[in-house]
C-alpha positions in Angstrom: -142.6 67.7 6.9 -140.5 64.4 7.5 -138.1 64.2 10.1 -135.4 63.8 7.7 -136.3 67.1 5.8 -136.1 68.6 9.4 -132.7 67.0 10.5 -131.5 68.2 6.5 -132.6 71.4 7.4 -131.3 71.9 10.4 -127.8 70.5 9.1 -127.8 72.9 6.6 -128.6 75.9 8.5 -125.8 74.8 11.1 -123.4 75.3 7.9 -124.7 78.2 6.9 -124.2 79.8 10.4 -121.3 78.6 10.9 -119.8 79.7 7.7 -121.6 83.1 8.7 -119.7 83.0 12.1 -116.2 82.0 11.2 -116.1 85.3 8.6 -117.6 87.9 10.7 -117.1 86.7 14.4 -120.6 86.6 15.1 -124.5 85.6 13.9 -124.9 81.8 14.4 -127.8 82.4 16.3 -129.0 85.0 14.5 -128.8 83.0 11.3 -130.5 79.4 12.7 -133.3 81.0 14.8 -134.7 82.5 11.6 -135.5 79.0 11.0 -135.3 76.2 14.0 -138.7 77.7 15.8 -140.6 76.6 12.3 -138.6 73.2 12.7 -138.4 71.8 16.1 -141.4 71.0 18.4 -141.1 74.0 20.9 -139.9 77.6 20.8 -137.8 76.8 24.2 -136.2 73.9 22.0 -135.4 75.6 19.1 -133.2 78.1 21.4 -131.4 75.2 23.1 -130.4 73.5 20.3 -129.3 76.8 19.0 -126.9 77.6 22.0 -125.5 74.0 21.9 -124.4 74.4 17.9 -123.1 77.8 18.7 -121.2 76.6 21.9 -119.6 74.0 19.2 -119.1 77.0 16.6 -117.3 79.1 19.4 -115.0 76.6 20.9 -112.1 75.7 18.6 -111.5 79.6 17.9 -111.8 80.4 21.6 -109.3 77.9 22.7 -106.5 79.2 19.4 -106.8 82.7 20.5 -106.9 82.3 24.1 -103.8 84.2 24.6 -105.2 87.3 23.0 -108.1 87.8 25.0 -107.7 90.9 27.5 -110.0 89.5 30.5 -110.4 93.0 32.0 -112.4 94.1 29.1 -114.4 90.9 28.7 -115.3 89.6 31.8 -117.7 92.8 33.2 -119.8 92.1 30.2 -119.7 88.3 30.5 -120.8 88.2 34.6 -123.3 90.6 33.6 -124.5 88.2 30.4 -124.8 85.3 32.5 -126.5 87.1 35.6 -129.4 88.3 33.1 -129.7 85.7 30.7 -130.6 83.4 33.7 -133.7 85.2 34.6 -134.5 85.6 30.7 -134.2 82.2 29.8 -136.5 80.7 32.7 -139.0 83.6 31.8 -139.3 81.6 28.0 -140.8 78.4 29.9 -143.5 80.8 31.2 -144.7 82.0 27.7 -146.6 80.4 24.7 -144.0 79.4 21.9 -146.9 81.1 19.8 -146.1 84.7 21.4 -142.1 84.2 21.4 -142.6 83.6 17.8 -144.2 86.6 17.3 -141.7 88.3 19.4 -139.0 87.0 18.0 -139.8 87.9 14.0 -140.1 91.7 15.0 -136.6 91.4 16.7 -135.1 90.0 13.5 -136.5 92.9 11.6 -135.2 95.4 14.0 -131.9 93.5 14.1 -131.7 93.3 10.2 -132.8 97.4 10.0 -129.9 98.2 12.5 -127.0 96.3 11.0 -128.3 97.6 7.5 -128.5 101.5 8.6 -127.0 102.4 11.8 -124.2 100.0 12.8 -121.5 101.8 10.9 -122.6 105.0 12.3 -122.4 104.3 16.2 -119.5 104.7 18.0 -120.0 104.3 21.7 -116.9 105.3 24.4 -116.1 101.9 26.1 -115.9 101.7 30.0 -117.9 100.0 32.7 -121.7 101.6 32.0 -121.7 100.3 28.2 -120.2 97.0 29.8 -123.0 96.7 31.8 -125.6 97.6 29.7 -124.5 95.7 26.6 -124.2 93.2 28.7 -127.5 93.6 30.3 -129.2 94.1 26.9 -127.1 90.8 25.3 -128.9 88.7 28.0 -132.5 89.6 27.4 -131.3 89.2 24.1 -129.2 85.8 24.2 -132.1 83.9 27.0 -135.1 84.9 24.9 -134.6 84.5 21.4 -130.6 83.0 21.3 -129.2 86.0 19.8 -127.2 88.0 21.9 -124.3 88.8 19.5 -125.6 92.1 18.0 -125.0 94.0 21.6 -122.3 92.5 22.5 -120.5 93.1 19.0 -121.3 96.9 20.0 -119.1 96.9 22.8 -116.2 94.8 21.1 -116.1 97.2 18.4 -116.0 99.8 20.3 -113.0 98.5 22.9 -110.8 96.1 20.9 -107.5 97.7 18.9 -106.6 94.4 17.0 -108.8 91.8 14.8 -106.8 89.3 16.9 -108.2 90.7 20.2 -112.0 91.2 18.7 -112.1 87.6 17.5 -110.7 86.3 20.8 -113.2 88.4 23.3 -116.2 87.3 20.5 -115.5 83.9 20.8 -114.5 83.6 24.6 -117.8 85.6 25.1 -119.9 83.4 22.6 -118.6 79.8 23.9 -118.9 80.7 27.9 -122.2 82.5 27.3 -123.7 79.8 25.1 -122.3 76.6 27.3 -124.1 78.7 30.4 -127.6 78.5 28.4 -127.4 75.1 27.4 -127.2 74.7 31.4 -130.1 76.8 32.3 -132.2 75.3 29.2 -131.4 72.1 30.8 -133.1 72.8 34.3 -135.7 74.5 32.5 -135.7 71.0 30.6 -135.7 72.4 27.1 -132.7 70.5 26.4 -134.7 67.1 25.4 -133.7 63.6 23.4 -134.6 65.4 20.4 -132.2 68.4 21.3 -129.8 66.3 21.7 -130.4 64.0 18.7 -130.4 67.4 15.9 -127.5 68.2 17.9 -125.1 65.2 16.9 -126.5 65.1 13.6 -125.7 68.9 12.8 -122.0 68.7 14.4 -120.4 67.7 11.3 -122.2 70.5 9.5 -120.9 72.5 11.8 -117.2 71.6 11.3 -117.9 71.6 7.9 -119.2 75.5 7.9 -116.0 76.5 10.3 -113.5 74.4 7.8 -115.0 76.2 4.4 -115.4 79.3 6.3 -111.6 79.7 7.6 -110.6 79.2 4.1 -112.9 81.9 2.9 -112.5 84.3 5.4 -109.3 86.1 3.3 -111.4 85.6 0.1 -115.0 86.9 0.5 -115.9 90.4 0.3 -117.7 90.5 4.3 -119.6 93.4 3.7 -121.5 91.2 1.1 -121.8 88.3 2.8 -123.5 90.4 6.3 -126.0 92.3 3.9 -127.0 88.5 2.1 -127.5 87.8 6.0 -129.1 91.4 6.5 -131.6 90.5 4.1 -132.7 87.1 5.1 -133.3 87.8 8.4 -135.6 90.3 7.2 -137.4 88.1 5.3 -137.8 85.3 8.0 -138.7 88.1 10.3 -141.7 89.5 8.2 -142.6 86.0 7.4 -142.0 84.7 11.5 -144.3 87.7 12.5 -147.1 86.9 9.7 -147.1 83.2 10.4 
């Protein structure tokens, strides 16, 4: 494949998750790691170009809803997100990009299996131990494959009474955790020229997906849209864990 079908590629899955996390509050990483480990030239750098788009995707939300965010609830789950996903992301420059791959593909099936058949039915009691854990879980989650949304999105469910509140902890969560990442991937030096190169072309896609995506958010029926979403990441899961 050329570089320009990869730099198209990855500007059009930075849209597409964009779009995906403007509507629903979360799955930017979800949606572009079903695709950037087939594009870029590691595993490690397909997750640091990931957090650094997402970081992006997060901020401009984060910053309008700053007043909403209740930083009791969030920030036991965020220390505890940044402690683990420390140790998680360093452990990816120990293992083959081959076996993360692997990895990774069943966790997108089991990601896409939850959300299609059990999300709706769990209801968890907020406090300090599902905090902790979510926040535990979203780390392993978020350092080794650049997903930690689906846990965290467990706990915000479960402790936020308005959307103004759930969008504001999502984001607020999403942009610190993400911006903390792109740190550790730098000293673990996944964050290379060509990191950084996909990166500035895919910012205006970026924009572009958080633009059309605010303007579709009253419009589109969500619960279509997240089983589309559901669906792919099946797919690219079965086909990541074949290839």
């Amino acid at each position: 494949m050329s570089e320009w079908a990869i730099v198209l590629l990855v500007c059009l899955m930075a849209f597409v998750a964009s779009f995906v996390q403007r509507t629903s509050g979360f799955g930017f990483g979800i949606v572009v790691m079903a695709v950037f480990p087939h594009l870029l030239a590691s595993y490690g750098e397909s997750t640091a170009l990931s957090g650094i788009l997402a970081a992006l995707t997060s901020v401009v939300t984060a910053v309008k809803m700053r007043r909403f965010v209740p930083w009791r609830k969030l920030l036991p789950i965020l220390v505890t997100f940044l402690v683990v996903s420390f140790f998680a992301t360093g452990f990816v420059a120990h293992v083959s990009g081959g076996e993360m791959k692997h990895i990774l593909g069943a966790v997108l099936i089991i990601v896409s299996l939850y959300f299609f058949f059990l999300s709706d039915r769990i209801h968890l009691r907020p406090g300090l131990p599902l905090q902790v854990g979510m926040g535990t879980l979203s780390g392993v989650m978020g350092g080794l494959f650049a997903m930690q949304g689906p846990p965290a999105v467990i706990y915000f469910i479960s402790s936020t009474n308005t959307k103004e509140e759930y969008i504001a902890m999502t984001q607020w969560y999403f942009f610190v955790g993400n911006a903390m990442m792109t740190m550790y991937r730098f000293f673990d030096g996944f964050v290379t020229a060509s990191v950084i190169s996909h990166a500035a072309f895919a910012i205006p896609a970026v924009i572009a997906g958080i633009i059309i995506g605010d303007k579709a958010s009253g419009h589109i029926k969500l619960s279509l849209l997240r089983r589309l979403v559901y669906a792919f990441l099946a797919v690219s899961g079965v086909i990541t864990l074949l290839s």
